[in-house]
C-alpha positions as CSV (number, residue, x, y, z in Angstrom):
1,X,0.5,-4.7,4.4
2,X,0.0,-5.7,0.4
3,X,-3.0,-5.7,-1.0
4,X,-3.8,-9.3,-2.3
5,X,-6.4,-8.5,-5.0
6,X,-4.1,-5.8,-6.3
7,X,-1.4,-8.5,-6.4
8,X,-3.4,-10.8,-8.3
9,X,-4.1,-8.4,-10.7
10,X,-0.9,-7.4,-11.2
11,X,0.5,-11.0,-11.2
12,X,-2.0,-11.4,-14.2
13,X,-1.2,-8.9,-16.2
14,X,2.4,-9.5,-16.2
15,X,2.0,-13.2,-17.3
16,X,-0.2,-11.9,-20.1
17,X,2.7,-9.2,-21.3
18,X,5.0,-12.2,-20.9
19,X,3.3,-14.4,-23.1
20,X,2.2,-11.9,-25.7
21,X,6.1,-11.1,-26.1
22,X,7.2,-14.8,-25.7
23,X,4.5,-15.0,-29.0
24,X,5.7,-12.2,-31.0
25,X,9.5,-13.6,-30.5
26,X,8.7,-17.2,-31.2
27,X,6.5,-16.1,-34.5
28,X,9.2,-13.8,-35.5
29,X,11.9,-16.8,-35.1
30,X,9.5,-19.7,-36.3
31,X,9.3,-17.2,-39.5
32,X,12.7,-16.3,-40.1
33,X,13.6,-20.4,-39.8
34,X,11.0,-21.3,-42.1
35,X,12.4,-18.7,-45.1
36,X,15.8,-19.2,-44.2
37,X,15.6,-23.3,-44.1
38,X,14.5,-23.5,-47.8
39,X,16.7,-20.6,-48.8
40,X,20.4,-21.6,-47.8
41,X,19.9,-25.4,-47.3
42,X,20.1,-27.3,-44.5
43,X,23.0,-26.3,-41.9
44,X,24.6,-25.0,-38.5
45,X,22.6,-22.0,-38.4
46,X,19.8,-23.8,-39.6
47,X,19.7,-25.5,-36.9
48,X,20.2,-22.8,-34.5
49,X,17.2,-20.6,-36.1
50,X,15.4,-23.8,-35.7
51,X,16.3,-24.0,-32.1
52,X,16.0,-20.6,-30.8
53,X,12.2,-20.9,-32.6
54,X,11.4,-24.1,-30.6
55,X,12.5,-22.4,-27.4
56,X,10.4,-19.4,-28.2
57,X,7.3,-21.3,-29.1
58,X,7.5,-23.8,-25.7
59,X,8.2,-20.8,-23.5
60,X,5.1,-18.4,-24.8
61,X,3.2,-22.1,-24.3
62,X,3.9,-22.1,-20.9
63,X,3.7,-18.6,-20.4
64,X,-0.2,-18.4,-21.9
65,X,-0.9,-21.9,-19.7
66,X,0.1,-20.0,-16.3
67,X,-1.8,-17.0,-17.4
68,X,-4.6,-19.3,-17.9
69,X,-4.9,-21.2,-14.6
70,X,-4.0,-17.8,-12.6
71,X,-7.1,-16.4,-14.4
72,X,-9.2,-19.0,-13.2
73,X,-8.2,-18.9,-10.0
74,X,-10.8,-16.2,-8.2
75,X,-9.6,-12.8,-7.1
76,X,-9.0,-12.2,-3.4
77,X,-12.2,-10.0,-2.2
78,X,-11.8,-6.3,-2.3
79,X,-10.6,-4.0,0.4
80,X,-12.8,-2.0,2.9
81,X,-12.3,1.3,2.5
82,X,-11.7,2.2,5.8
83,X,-9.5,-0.6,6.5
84,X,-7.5,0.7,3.1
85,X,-7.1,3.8,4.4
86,X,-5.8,2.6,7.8
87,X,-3.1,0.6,5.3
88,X,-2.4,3.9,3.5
89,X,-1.8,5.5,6.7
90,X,0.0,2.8,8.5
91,X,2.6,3.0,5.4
92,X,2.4,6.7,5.4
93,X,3.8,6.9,9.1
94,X,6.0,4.4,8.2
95,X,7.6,6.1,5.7
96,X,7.6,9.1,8.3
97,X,9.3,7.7,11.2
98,X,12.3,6.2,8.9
99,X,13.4,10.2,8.0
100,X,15.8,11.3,10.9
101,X,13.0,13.9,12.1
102,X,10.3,11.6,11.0
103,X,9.3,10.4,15.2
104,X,9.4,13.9,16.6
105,X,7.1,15.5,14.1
106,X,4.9,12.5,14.6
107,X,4.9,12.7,18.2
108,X,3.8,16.6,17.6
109,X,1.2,15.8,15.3
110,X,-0.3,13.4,17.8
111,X,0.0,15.6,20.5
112,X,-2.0,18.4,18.5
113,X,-4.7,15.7,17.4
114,X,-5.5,14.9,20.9
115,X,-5.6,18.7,22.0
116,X,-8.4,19.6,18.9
117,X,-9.8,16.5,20.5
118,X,-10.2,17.9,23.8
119,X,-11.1,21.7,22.7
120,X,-14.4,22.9,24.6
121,X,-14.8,20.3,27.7
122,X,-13.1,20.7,30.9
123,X,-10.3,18.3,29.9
124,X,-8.2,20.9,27.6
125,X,-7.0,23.5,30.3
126,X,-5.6,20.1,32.3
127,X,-4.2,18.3,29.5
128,X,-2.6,21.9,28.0
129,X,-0.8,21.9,31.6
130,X,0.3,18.2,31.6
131,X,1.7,18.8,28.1
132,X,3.9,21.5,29.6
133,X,5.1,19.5,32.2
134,X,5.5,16.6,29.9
135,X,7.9,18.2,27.4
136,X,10.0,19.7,30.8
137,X,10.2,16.4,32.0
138,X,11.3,14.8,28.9
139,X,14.4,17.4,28.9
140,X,14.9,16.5,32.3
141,X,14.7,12.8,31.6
142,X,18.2,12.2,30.3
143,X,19.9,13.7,33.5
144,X,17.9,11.7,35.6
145,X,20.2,8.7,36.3
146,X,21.0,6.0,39.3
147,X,18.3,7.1,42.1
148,X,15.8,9.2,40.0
149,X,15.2,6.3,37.4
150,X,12.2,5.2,39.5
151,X,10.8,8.8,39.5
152,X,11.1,8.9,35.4
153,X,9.0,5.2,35.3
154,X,6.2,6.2,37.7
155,X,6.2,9.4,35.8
156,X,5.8,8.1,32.3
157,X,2.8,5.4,34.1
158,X,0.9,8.7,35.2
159,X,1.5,10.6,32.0
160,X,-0.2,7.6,30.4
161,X,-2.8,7.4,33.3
162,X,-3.4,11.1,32.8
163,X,-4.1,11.0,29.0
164,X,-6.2,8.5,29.6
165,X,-8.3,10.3,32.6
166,X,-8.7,13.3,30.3
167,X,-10.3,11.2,27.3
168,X,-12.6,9.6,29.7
169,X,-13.4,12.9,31.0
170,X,-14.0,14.3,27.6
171,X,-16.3,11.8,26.9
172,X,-18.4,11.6,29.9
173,X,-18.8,15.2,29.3
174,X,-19.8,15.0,25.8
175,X,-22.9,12.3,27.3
176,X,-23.6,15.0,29.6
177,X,-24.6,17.7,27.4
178,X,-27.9,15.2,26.6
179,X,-28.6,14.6,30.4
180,X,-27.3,17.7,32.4
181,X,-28.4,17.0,35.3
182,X,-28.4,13.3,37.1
183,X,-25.6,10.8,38.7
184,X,-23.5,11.0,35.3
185,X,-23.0,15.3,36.6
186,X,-21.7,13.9,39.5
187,X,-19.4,11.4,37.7
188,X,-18.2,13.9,35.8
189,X,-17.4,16.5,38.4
190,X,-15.4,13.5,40.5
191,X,-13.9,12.8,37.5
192,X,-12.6,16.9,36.5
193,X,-11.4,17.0,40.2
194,X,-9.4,13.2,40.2
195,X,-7.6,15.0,36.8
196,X,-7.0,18.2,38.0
197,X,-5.5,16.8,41.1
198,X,-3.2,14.3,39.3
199,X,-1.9,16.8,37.0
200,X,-1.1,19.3,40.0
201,X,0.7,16.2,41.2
202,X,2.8,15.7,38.3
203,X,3.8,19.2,38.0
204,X,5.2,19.1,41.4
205,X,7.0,15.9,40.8
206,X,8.5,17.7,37.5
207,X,9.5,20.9,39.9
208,X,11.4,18.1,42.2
209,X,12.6,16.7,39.1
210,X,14.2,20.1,38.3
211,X,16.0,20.4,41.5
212,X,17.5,17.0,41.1
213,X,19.2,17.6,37.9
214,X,20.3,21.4,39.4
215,X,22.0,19.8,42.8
216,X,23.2,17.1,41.0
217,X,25.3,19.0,38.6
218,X,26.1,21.9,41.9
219,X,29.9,21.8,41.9
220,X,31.3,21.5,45.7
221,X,34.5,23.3,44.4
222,X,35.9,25.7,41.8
223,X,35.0,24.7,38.4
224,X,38.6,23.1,37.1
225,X,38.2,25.2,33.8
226,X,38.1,28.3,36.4
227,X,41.0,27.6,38.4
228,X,43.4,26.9,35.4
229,X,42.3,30.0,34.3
230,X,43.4,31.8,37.1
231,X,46.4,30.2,36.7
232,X,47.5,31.5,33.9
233,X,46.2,35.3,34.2
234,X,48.8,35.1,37.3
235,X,51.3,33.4,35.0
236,X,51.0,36.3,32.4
237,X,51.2,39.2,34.9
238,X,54.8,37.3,36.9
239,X,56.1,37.2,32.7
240,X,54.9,40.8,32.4
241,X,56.3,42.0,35.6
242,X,59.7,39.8,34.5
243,X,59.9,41.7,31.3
244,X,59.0,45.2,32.2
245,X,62.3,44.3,35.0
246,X,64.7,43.2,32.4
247,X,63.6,46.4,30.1
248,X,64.4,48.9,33.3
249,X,68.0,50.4,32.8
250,X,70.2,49.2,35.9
251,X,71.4,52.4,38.0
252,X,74.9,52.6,39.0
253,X,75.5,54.2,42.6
Protein backbone atom coordinates (compact mmCIF):
# COMPACT_ATOMS: atom_id res chain seq x y z
CA UNK A 1 0.00 0.00 0.00
CA UNK A 2 1.35 3.84 -0.87
CA UNK A 3 1.84 5.94 1.59
CA UNK A 4 -0.54 9.02 1.08
CA UNK A 5 1.35 11.72 3.05
CA UNK A 6 4.53 10.66 1.25
CA UNK A 7 2.52 11.10 -1.97
CA UNK A 8 1.43 14.47 -1.16
CA UNK A 9 4.73 15.42 -0.49
CA UNK A 10 6.12 14.25 -3.32
CA UNK A 11 3.20 15.54 -5.65
CA UNK A 12 4.35 18.99 -4.13
CA UNK A 13 7.55 19.03 -4.74
CA UNK A 14 7.34 18.18 -8.24
CA UNK A 15 4.78 20.93 -9.07
CA UNK A 16 7.29 23.34 -7.46
CA UNK A 17 10.37 21.93 -9.76
CA UNK A 18 7.87 22.27 -12.60
CA UNK A 19 7.12 25.72 -12.08
CA UNK A 20 10.46 26.95 -11.08
CA UNK A 21 11.68 25.51 -14.62
CA UNK A 22 8.52 26.65 -16.44
CA UNK A 23 9.84 30.29 -14.81
CA UNK A 24 13.41 30.09 -15.77
CA UNK A 25 12.29 29.05 -19.50
CA UNK A 26 9.54 31.62 -19.91
CA UNK A 27 12.08 34.57 -18.38
CA UNK A 28 14.77 33.34 -20.62
CA UNK A 29 12.30 33.50 -23.77
CA UNK A 30 10.35 36.72 -22.52
CA UNK A 31 14.15 38.10 -22.53
CA UNK A 32 15.51 36.97 -25.63
CA UNK A 33 11.94 38.36 -27.48
CA UNK A 34 12.27 41.62 -25.87
CA UNK A 35 16.15 42.20 -27.21
CA UNK A 36 15.50 40.54 -30.28
CA UNK A 37 12.06 42.56 -31.13
CA UNK A 38 13.79 45.97 -31.08
CA UNK A 39 16.88 44.61 -32.64
CA UNK A 40 15.88 43.03 -36.13
CA UNK A 41 12.41 44.61 -36.47
CA UNK A 42 9.25 43.25 -36.49
CA UNK A 43 8.93 39.66 -38.29
CA UNK A 44 8.35 35.77 -38.59
CA UNK A 45 10.64 34.92 -35.87
CA UNK A 46 9.54 37.66 -34.05
CA UNK A 47 6.58 36.39 -33.72
CA UNK A 48 7.62 33.07 -32.87
CA UNK A 49 10.06 34.31 -29.96
CA UNK A 50 7.02 36.12 -29.01
CA UNK A 51 5.04 33.07 -28.92
CA UNK A 52 7.06 30.47 -27.45
CA UNK A 53 7.53 33.33 -24.45
CA UNK A 54 3.67 33.63 -24.03
CA UNK A 55 3.45 29.77 -23.83
CA UNK A 56 6.29 29.73 -21.31
CA UNK A 57 4.86 32.45 -19.08
CA UNK A 58 1.00 30.90 -19.04
CA UNK A 59 2.33 27.44 -18.39
CA UNK A 60 4.78 28.40 -15.23
CA UNK A 61 1.33 30.49 -14.24
CA UNK A 62 -0.55 27.54 -14.03
CA UNK A 63 2.13 25.42 -12.79
CA UNK A 64 2.78 27.97 -9.61
CA UNK A 65 -1.38 28.08 -9.19
CA UNK A 66 -1.54 24.07 -8.81
CA UNK A 67 1.37 24.27 -6.55
CA UNK A 68 -0.50 26.75 -4.68
CA UNK A 69 -3.95 25.09 -4.05
CA UNK A 70 -2.03 21.49 -3.50
CA UNK A 71 -0.22 23.37 -0.70
CA UNK A 72 -3.19 24.37 0.91
CA UNK A 73 -4.79 21.41 0.80
CA UNK A 74 -3.69 19.56 4.41
CA UNK A 75 -1.33 16.59 4.44
CA UNK A 76 -2.78 13.17 4.96
CA UNK A 77 -1.87 12.24 8.75
CA UNK A 78 1.30 10.47 9.36
CA UNK A 79 1.89 6.70 9.44
CA UNK A 80 1.98 4.50 12.64
CA UNK A 81 4.97 3.05 12.96
CA UNK A 82 4.03 -0.22 13.47
CA UNK A 83 1.45 -0.16 10.86
CA UNK A 84 4.58 1.21 8.47
CA UNK A 85 6.46 -1.53 9.22
CA UNK A 86 3.70 -4.12 8.56
CA UNK A 87 3.62 -2.04 4.90
CA UNK A 88 7.42 -2.42 4.67
CA UNK A 89 7.04 -6.06 5.30
CA UNK A 90 3.98 -6.79 3.35
CA UNK A 91 6.06 -5.25 0.25
CA UNK A 92 9.12 -6.99 1.39
CA UNK A 93 7.39 -10.54 1.06
CA UNK A 94 5.97 -9.46 -1.85
CA UNK A 95 8.86 -8.78 -3.55
CA UNK A 96 9.97 -12.37 -2.18
CA UNK A 97 7.39 -14.55 -3.38
CA UNK A 98 7.63 -13.10 -7.14
CA UNK A 99 11.49 -14.69 -7.37
CA UNK A 100 11.10 -18.35 -8.56
CA UNK A 101 12.35 -19.58 -4.96
CA UNK A 102 10.80 -16.68 -3.40
CA UNK A 103 7.44 -19.10 -1.66
CA UNK A 104 9.69 -21.96 -0.49
CA UNK A 105 12.10 -19.94 1.40
CA UNK A 106 9.20 -18.07 2.85
CA UNK A 107 7.38 -21.08 3.82
CA UNK A 108 10.85 -22.12 5.63
CA UNK A 109 11.26 -18.99 7.27
CA UNK A 110 7.78 -19.25 8.68
CA UNK A 111 8.12 -22.61 9.72
CA UNK A 112 11.45 -21.73 11.75
CA UNK A 113 9.55 -18.53 13.37
CA UNK A 114 6.89 -20.67 14.77
CA UNK A 115 9.51 -23.35 16.06
CA UNK A 116 11.66 -20.37 18.11
CA UNK A 117 8.10 -19.63 19.09
CA UNK A 118 7.45 -22.82 20.64
CA UNK A 119 11.21 -23.44 22.16
CA UNK A 120 10.84 -24.40 26.03
CA UNK A 121 6.95 -25.46 26.52
CA UNK A 122 5.73 -28.87 25.90
CA UNK A 123 4.46 -27.85 22.40
CA UNK A 124 8.07 -27.99 20.53
CA UNK A 125 8.85 -31.90 20.71
CA UNK A 126 5.08 -32.29 19.01
CA UNK A 127 5.21 -29.65 16.56
CA UNK A 128 9.13 -30.78 15.64
CA UNK A 129 7.35 -34.33 14.86
CA UNK A 130 4.37 -32.90 12.87
CA UNK A 131 6.85 -30.87 10.90
CA UNK A 132 8.46 -34.17 9.89
CA UNK A 133 5.49 -35.71 8.94
CA UNK A 134 4.34 -32.60 7.20
CA UNK A 135 7.22 -32.17 4.71
CA UNK A 136 6.78 -36.35 4.05
CA UNK A 137 3.41 -35.76 3.30
CA UNK A 138 3.81 -32.92 1.06
CA UNK A 139 6.29 -35.26 -1.11
CA UNK A 140 3.68 -37.74 -1.00
CA UNK A 141 0.96 -35.29 -1.91
CA UNK A 142 1.45 -35.21 -5.69
CA UNK A 143 1.17 -39.07 -6.07
CA UNK A 144 -1.87 -39.09 -4.24
CA UNK A 145 -4.56 -39.03 -6.95
CA UNK A 146 -8.35 -40.41 -7.57
CA UNK A 147 -9.16 -42.21 -4.07
CA UNK A 148 -6.49 -40.62 -1.71
CA UNK A 149 -7.53 -36.98 -2.61
CA UNK A 150 -9.81 -37.03 0.46
CA UNK A 151 -6.98 -38.31 2.67
CA UNK A 152 -4.62 -35.22 1.37
CA UNK A 153 -7.82 -32.51 2.39
CA UNK A 154 -8.48 -34.00 5.82
CA UNK A 155 -4.86 -33.99 6.22
CA UNK A 156 -4.10 -30.47 5.35
CA UNK A 157 -7.51 -29.47 7.91
CA UNK A 158 -5.55 -31.31 10.80
CA UNK A 159 -2.18 -29.94 9.96
CA UNK A 160 -3.91 -26.54 10.36
CA UNK A 161 -5.85 -27.85 13.46
CA UNK A 162 -2.57 -29.06 14.82
CA UNK A 163 -0.58 -25.76 14.51
CA UNK A 164 -3.15 -24.26 15.99
CA UNK A 165 -3.52 -26.84 19.12
CA UNK A 166 0.23 -26.32 19.70
CA UNK A 167 -0.02 -22.31 19.88
CA UNK A 168 -2.89 -22.60 22.24
CA UNK A 169 -0.88 -24.99 24.10
CA UNK A 170 2.05 -22.78 24.27
CA UNK A 171 0.12 -20.18 25.57
CA UNK A 172 -1.78 -21.74 28.22
CA UNK A 173 1.56 -22.89 29.39
CA UNK A 174 3.19 -19.59 29.34
CA UNK A 175 -0.16 -18.47 31.95
CA UNK A 176 0.84 -21.34 33.87
CA UNK A 177 4.20 -20.56 34.94
CA UNK A 178 2.28 -17.53 37.13
CA UNK A 179 -0.37 -20.05 38.61
CA UNK A 180 1.23 -23.66 38.73
CA UNK A 181 -1.03 -25.18 40.31
CA UNK A 182 -5.09 -24.88 39.83
CA UNK A 183 -7.80 -25.87 36.94
CA UNK A 184 -5.62 -24.04 34.23
CA UNK A 185 -2.71 -27.26 35.10
CA UNK A 186 -5.39 -29.39 34.28
CA UNK A 187 -6.26 -27.58 31.13
CA UNK A 188 -3.01 -27.64 30.14
CA UNK A 189 -2.16 -31.29 30.65
CA UNK A 190 -5.69 -32.23 28.63
CA UNK A 191 -4.55 -30.03 26.24
CA UNK A 192 -0.44 -31.64 25.83
CA UNK A 193 -2.28 -35.09 25.64
CA UNK A 194 -5.29 -33.93 22.83
CA UNK A 195 -1.80 -32.74 20.80
CA UNK A 196 0.27 -35.44 21.30
CA UNK A 197 -2.49 -37.79 20.36
CA UNK A 198 -3.35 -35.92 17.11
CA UNK A 199 0.07 -35.78 16.01
CA UNK A 200 0.54 -39.63 16.63
CA UNK A 201 -2.56 -39.71 14.46
CA UNK A 202 -1.22 -37.86 11.63
CA UNK A 203 1.98 -39.69 11.45
CA UNK A 204 0.21 -42.85 11.05
CA UNK A 205 -2.02 -41.50 8.40
CA UNK A 206 1.37 -40.23 6.58
CA UNK A 207 2.84 -44.05 7.05
CA UNK A 208 -0.63 -45.19 5.22
CA UNK A 209 -0.01 -42.50 2.88
CA UNK A 210 3.41 -44.01 2.08
CA UNK A 211 2.07 -47.34 1.32
CA UNK A 212 -0.44 -45.93 -1.03
CA UNK A 213 1.94 -44.29 -3.29
CA UNK A 214 4.37 -47.70 -2.97
CA UNK A 215 1.40 -50.23 -4.16
CA UNK A 216 0.19 -47.93 -6.40
CA UNK A 217 3.19 -47.62 -8.43
CA UNK A 218 3.93 -51.93 -7.65
CA UNK A 219 4.20 -53.24 -11.22
CA UNK A 220 1.99 -56.63 -11.62
CA UNK A 221 4.43 -57.55 -14.47
CA UNK A 222 8.02 -57.16 -15.87
CA UNK A 223 8.91 -53.65 -16.06
CA UNK A 224 8.56 -53.10 -20.22
CA UNK A 225 12.14 -51.32 -20.16
CA UNK A 226 13.31 -54.87 -18.64
CA UNK A 227 11.83 -57.10 -21.00
CA UNK A 228 13.03 -55.19 -24.13
CA UNK A 229 16.13 -55.53 -22.63
CA UNK A 230 16.25 -58.96 -22.43
CA UNK A 231 15.37 -59.01 -25.79
CA UNK A 232 17.99 -57.73 -27.17
CA UNK A 233 20.96 -59.32 -24.95
CA UNK A 234 19.29 -62.66 -26.59
CA UNK A 235 19.35 -60.88 -29.95
CA UNK A 236 23.20 -60.08 -29.62
CA UNK A 237 24.20 -63.54 -28.37
CA UNK A 238 21.89 -65.54 -31.72
CA UNK A 239 24.18 -62.51 -34.07
CA UNK A 240 27.22 -63.61 -32.13
CA UNK A 241 26.64 -67.33 -32.26
CA UNK A 242 25.67 -66.54 -36.32
CA UNK A 243 28.95 -64.97 -36.82
CA UNK A 244 31.38 -67.12 -34.85
CA UNK A 245 29.39 -70.01 -37.41
CA UNK A 246 30.08 -68.18 -40.58
CA UNK A 247 33.84 -67.60 -39.39
CA UNK A 248 34.28 -71.60 -38.62
CA UNK A 249 36.12 -73.21 -41.73
CA UNK A 250 33.65 -75.92 -43.32
CA UNK A 251 35.24 -79.58 -43.05
CA UNK A 252 35.09 -81.67 -46.01
CA UNK A 253 34.58 -85.56 -45.24
Amino acid sequence: MVDERARHFRRLRRLRASARRWSVLAGGLGGAAAVLTPYAGLGLPDAAWAGAAGSAIAVAAWRWVDHRALAAVPPPPALDPAEAAARSRARLVAAVERLPVGPGVLAEVRRVRSRLALRGTAAAEPWARLDRAALTLAGLTGRMTGLAEPAVREAAEADRSLRELASRVAGVERALNMAPRGPLAEVHAALVTQLEDGVAAYERLVVAAAGYVAEDARPTTEHPSAARLTEATDLLHGVASALAELRTPLRTP
